[in-house]
C-alpha positions in Angstrom: -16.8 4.3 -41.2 -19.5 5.1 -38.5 -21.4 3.4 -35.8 -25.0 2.7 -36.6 -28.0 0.9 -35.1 -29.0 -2.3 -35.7 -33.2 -3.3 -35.2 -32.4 -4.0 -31.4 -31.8 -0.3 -31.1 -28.0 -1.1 -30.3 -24.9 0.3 -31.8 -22.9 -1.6 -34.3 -19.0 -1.0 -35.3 -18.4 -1.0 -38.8 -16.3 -4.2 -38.3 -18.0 -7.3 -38.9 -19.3 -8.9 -35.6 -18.5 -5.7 -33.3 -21.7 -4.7 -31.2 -21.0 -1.7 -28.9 -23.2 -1.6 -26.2 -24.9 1.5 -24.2 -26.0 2.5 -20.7 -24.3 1.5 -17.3 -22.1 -0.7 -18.8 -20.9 1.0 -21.7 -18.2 -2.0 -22.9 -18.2 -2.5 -26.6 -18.3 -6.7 -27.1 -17.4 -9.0 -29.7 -20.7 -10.9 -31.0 -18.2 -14.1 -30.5 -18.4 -13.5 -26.7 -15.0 -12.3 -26.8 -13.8 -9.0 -24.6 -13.6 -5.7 -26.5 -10.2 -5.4 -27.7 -9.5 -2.2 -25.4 -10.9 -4.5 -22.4 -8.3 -6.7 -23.0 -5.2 -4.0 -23.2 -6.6 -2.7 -19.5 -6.8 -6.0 -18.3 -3.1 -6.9 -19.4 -1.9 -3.5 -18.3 -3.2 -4.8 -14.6 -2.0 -7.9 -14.7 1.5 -6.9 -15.2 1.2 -4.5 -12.6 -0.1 -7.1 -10.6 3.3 -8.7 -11.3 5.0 -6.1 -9.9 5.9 -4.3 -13.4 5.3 -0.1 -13.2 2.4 1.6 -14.7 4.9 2.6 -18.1 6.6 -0.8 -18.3 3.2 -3.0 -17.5 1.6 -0.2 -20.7 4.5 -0.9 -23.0 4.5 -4.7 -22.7 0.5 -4.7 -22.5 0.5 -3.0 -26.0 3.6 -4.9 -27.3 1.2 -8.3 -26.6 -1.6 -6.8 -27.8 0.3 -6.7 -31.2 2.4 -9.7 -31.5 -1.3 -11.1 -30.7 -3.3 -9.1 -33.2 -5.3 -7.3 -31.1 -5.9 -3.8 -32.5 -2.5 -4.3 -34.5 -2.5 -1.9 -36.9 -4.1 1.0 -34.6 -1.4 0.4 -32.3 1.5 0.5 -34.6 0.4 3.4 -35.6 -0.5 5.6 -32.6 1.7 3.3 -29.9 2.9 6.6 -29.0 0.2 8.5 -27.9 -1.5 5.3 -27.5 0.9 5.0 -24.0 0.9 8.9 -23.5 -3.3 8.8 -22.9 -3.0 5.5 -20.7 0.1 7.4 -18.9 -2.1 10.2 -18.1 -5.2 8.9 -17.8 -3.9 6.9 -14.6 -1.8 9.7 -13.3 -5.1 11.4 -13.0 -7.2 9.1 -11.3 -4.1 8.8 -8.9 -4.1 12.5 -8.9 -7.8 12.6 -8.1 -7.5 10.0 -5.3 -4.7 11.2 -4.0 -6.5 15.0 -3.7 -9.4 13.3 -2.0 -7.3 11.3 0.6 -5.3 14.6 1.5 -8.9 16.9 1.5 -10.0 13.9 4.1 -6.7 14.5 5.9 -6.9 18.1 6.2 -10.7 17.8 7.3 -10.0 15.5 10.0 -7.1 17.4 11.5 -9.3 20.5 11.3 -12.1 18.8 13.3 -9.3 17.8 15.9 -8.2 21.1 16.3 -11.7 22.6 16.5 -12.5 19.7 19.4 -9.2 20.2 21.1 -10.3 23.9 21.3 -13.9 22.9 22.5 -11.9 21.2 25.3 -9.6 24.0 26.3 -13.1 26.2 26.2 -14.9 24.1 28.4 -11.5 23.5 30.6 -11.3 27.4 31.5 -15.3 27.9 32.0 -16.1 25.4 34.3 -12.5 25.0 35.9 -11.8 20.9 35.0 -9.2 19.0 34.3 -8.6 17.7 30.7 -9.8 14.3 31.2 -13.2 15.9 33.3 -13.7 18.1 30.5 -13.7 15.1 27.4 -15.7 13.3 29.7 -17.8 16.1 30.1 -17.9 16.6 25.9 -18.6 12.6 25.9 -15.2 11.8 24.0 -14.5 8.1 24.2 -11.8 7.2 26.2 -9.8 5.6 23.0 -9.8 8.6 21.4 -8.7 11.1 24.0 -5.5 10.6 23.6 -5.5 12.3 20.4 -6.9 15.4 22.1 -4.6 15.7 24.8 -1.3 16.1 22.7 -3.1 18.7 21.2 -4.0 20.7 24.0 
């Protein structure tokens, strides 16, 4: 079965009473006000890693609930499988991603203190000052010269 659209323009499920809806929010709904059946298995997967379960035990017990509560049952008996492989990878790669991002950020900032504590040394040799005389001179703030000066 296929999605189709209803006279509102908006995407219907097959399933009786599914509306999928489109644009920033993108979260499929239940006409019965109820969360989209994949919204609930994220939102169980975080609260049992909010309870201090890991990512594969908090996924296993998520979709184990999700069953014994007939929430996507017979989808999940099926494909548990690679059901838990995508979540698995799916959150190693946003923890990938961030984790990229926070060491890029890293390497940038210790590149700008380099290039700074080199400024320093530069303007330390041209115009004959002392370290502190020449941050002063470059307007470093005082709470961040010490940074500098192990560096020089």
């Amino acid at each position: 079965m296929r999605s189709r659209r209803n006279r509102k323009g908006r995407l219907t499920h097959p399933e009786p009473g599914v509306t999928i809806r489109t644009g920033s929010s993108a979260i499929c709904s239940l006409t019965k006000r109820m969360p989209c059946p994949f919204v609930q298995l994220i939102s169980m997967i975080r609260q049992g890693q909010a309870k201090g379960k890991s990512l594969e035990e908090a996924v296993k017990a998520a979709i184990d609930t999700c069953i014994s509560q007939d929430i996507l049952k017979d989808y999940l008996i099926k494909h548990k499988a690679e059901v838990t492989a995508m979540i698995l990878t799916e959150y190693n790669e946003k923890l990938r991603e961030k984790t990229l991002r926070e060491e890029g950020l890293e390497q940038g900032l210790e590149q700008g203190r380099r290039t700074m504590a080199n400024a320093i040394r530069k303007v330390m040799s041209d115009m004959n000052l002392s370290a502190d005389q020449a941050m002063e001179f470059l307007g470093i703030a005082e709470e961040d010269r010490g940074q500098y000066r192990s560096l020089l």
